[in-house]
Structure formats: structure tokens, C-alpha cells
C-alpha positions in Angstrom: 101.9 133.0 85.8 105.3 132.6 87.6 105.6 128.8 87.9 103.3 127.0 84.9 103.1 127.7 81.0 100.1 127.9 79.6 98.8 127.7 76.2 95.9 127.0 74.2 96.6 126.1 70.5 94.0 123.9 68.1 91.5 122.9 70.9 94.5 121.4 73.2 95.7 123.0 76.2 99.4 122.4 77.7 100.0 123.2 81.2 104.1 123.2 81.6 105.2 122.9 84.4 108.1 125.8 84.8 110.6 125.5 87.8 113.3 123.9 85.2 116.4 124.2 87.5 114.0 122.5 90.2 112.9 120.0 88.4 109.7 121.3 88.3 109.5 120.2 92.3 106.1 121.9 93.6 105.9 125.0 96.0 102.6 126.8 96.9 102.5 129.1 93.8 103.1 126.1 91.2 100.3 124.3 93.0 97.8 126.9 92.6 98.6 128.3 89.4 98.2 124.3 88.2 95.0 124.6 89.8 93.7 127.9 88.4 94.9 126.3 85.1 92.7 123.1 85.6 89.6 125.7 85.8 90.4 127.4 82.9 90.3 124.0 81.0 86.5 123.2 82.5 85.4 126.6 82.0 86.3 126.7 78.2 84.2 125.2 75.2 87.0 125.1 73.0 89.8 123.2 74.7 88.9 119.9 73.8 91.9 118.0 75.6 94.7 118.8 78.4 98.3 118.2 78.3 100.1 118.2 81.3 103.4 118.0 81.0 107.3 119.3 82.1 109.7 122.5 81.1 113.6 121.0 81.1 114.9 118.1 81.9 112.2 116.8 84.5 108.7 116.0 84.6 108.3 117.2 88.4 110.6 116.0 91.0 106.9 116.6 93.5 107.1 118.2 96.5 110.1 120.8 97.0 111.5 120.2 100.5 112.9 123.6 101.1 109.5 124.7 101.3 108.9 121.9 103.6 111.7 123.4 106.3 111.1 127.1 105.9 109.3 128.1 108.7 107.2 130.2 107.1 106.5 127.6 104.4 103.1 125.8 104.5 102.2 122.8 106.8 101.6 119.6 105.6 97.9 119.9 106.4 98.2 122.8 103.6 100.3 121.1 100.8 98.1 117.5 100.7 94.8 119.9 101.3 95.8 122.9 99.6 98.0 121.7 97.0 97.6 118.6 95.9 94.3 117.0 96.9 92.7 119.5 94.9 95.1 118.9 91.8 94.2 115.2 91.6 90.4 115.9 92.1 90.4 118.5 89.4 92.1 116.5 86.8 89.7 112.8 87.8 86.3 115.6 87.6 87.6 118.0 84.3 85.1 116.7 81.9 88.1 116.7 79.1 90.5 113.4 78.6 93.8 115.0 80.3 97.4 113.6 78.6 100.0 113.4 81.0 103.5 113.7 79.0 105.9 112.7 81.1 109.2 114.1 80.0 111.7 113.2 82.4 111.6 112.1 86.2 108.4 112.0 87.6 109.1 111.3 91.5 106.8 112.0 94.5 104.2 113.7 94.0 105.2 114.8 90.8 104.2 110.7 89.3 101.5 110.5 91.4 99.9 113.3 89.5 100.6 112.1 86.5 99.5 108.4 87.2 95.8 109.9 87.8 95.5 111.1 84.4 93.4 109.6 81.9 96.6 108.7 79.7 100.0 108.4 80.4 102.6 109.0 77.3 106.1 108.9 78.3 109.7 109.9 77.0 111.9 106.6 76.8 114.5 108.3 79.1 111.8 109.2 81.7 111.5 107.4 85.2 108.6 106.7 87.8 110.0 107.1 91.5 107.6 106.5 94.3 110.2 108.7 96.5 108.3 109.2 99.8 109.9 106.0 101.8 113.8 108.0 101.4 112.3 110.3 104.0 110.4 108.9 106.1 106.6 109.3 104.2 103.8 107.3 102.9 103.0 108.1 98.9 100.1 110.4 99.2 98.6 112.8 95.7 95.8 109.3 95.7 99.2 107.2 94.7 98.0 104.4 97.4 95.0 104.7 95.2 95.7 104.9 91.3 99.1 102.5 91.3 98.0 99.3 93.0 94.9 99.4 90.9 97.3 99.9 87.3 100.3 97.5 88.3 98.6 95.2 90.9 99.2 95.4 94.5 102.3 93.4 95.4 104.6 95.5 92.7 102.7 99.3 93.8 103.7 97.5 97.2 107.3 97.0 96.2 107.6 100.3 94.2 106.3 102.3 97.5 108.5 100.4 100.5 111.8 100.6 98.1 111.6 103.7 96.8 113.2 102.2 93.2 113.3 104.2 90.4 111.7 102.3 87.6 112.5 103.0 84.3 109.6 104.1 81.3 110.5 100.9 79.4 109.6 99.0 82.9 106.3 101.1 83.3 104.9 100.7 79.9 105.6 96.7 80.6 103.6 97.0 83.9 100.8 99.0 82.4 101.2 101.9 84.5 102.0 104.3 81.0 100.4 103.6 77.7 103.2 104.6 75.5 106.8 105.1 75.5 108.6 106.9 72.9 112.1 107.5 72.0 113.5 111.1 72.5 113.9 111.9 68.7 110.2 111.0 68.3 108.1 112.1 71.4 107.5 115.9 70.8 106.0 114.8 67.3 104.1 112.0 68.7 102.6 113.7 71.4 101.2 116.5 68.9 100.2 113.8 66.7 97.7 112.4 69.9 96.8 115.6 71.3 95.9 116.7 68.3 93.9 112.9 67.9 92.4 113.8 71.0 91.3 117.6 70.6 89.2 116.1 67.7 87.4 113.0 69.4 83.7 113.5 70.7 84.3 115.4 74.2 81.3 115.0 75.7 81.5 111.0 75.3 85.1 110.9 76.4 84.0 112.8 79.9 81.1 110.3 80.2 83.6 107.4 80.0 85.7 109.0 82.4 83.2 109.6 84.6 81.9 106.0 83.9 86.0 104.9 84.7 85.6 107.2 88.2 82.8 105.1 89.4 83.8 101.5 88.1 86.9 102.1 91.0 83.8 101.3 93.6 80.9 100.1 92.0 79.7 96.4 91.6 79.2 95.1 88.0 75.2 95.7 88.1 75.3 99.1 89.3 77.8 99.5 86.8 75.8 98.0 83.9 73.1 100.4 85.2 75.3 103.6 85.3 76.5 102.7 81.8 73.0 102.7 80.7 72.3 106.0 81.9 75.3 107.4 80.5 74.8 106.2 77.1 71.4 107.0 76.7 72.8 110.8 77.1 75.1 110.3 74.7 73.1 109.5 71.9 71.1 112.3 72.4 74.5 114.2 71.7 75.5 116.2 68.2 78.9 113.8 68.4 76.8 110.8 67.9 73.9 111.8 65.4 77.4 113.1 63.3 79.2 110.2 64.0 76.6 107.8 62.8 76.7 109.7 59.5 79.5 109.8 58.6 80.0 106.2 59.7 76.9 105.7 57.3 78.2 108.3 54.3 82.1 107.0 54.7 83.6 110.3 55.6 85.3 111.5 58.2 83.2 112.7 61.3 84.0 116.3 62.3 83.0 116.1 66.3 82.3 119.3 67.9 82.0 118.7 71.7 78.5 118.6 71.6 
């Protein structure tokens, strides 16, 4: 691929994002080799969790503008319906928990797509900048729809209509990331809980995702219900039969997916 590293080590797949001396801002070809990447991970048994993540010093500025003012670049229309929509759709459906490590700046787009993964790790130098308001755009990548609902609605408001760059020490305290970790420590502790992750029960991980999806619209009894349904599949699972005995036994479970 010309734009994203890929690799699959140990049941964990990292997509990189690779336009360094960008800032890993998006253009057409990083948007659908993220995409194509994103299908790899649903297709394949074996990756068991999905790190998203930055090349350099930056986590993805989003959108590259130059693209925006080349006349033979892609319309709008294209880049929310082309590009991005289908990013955010295929990370909220991939039946995998995806991690997203933010590195550096995440602005735009670029934290948008990472604030719609299932968990957000960042690097204590990193920063969250809902940038669209500096030119004259509303946040868009389903930012109106994942921030208000992590930091409450008057600060996604404030964060959107300034445009202020908020520091990862500020975001962990508003609960839009889970973790924040100094530089020296984050490449070891993001192994550490990807490799946590890869080894969890997948298939009950994407039924609490998919339980997560639908509690964003669903009232509390067609919730309870939805639960219901969901866990009655999961303890016809391998995961559950094996994690019962080895609960039981006082080992350690060894999930498979399953």
C-alpha cells in the first residue's frame, strides 16, 4: 500500500497510518487503503483485535486541504461518502474491539476517527482538535455524534465552535480517551493491551459492541431485551463453556474466538 502500514503479528493487526511529513492528513488513496484494511480485519479468523494508529509525529492531521483545491481532487460529496463515512461504519460494524493509539495530533477528521473507536489510548504529548470551525466547516467523520455523547454536550459544543486544541491530559479528564501515557512508556503499554486484547473472547467483545451500537438509540427495555438475546448466544460460545472452566479449575482461560 502507498499510504497505510499494515501488519498482523500475534492475533493483533496495526493499521499505520503513513503520510509522516503530512501528518498523516487524508487523501483519496489513504482513505481507501484504510478501508480495504478494515476488510482484511473482518475477513480474518485470526486477527483478534485492531490498532489504529500514526507513523511520525502525528496521529492524522484529517482531511488534507490540497486535495480539497486541486481541481481534479474529489468533491466533498466524495470524501464524507467515499472516504470517511465508510471508515467510521467499518470500524462501529468490525466484529473485533478496535484500539485507537493516538500518537500525536489528532485534528479534523483525523480525532473524529479515532473518537469512534472502541478504546482510545493516548500519548501524553498528543492533542484532540476539533479543527473544522478555522475554515469555515461543521465536524463531520460522526464527530457531532460520538463527542457530545463521551464529554457531554455543552463542552463537544465548546470544543466544535472554538476550535481549541485540548490537550490528552484534558481528554482523559473529560472521558473522551481511556488512557494517557507518558512518551517513554506508551509503545510498551500499548503492546502490553493489544496483546490483553488479542487474547480476550472475540466473539463476546463484538456482541458488546454491537450491544454499545444500539444502546446510542434504544430505550432501556428494548435494551434489556437485546441484551438478552445477545447473551443467550454467547453462552452457547467455546469462549464461555472455556471460560467457566477455567474459572471453575483456577487456570487461566485460553479464549479462541469462538
Amino acid at each position: 500500500m502507498e499510504h497505510v502500514l499494515f501488519d498482523v503479528e500475534e492475533g493483533v493487526a496495526t493499521i499505520k497510518l503513513n503520510r509522516p511529513d503530512k501528518l498523516n492528513a487524508f487523501n483519496r488513496t489513504m482513505a481507501l487503503e484504510v478501508q480495504q484494511c478494515l476488510d482484511r480485519c473482518a475477513a480474518v479468523h485470526d486477527i483478534r483485535a485492531v490498532l489504529i494508529t500514526g507513523n511520525g509525529k502525528g496521529f492524522s492531521a484529517g482531511q488534507d486541504l490540497a486535495e480539497i483545491v486541486d481541481p481534479n481532487g474529489p468533491t466533498m460529496t466524495q470524501i464524507l461518502s467515499e472516504h470517511y463515512n465508510p471508515i467510521i461504519r467499518k470500524i462501529r460494524e468490525l466484529p473485533k474491539p478496535v484500539i485507537a493509539g493516538v500518537n500525536g495530533v489528532a485534528a479534523g477528521a483525523g480525532a473524529n476517527i479515532a473518537l469512534c473507536c472502541d478504546i482510545v489510548i493516548a500519548k501524553q504529548t498528543a492533542s484532540f482538535i476539533q479543527a473544522f470551525s478555522k475554515i469555515g466547516l461543521i465536524p463531520d467523520s460522526g464527530g457531532t455524534f460520538f463527542l457530545p455523547r463521551l464529554i457531554g454536550w455543552q463542552k463537544a459544543s465548546a470544543l466544535m465552535m472554538t476550535g481549541d486544541k485540548l490537550p490528552a491530559t484534558d481528554a482523559e479528564k473529560l472521558g473522551m480517551v481511556y488512557k494517557v501515557w507518558p512518551e517513554e512508556d506508551y509503545e510498551a503499554e500499548i503492546k502490553k493491551l493489544m496483546t490483553t486484547m488479542a487474547g480476550m473472547p472475540t466473539k463476546a467483545l463484538a456482541m458488546t459492541k454491537h450491544a454499545l451500537n444500539y444502546s446510542l438509540s434504544n430505550n432501556y427495555v428494548t435494551q434489556l431485551e437485546l441484551e438478552d438475546k445477545l447473551q443467550q448466544e454467547a453462552a452457547l460460545s467455546y469462549d464461555y463453556r472455556e471460560g467457566v472452566d477455567a474459572f471453575i479449575n483456577k487456570r487461566t482461560p485460553e479464549f479462541k474466538g469462538e
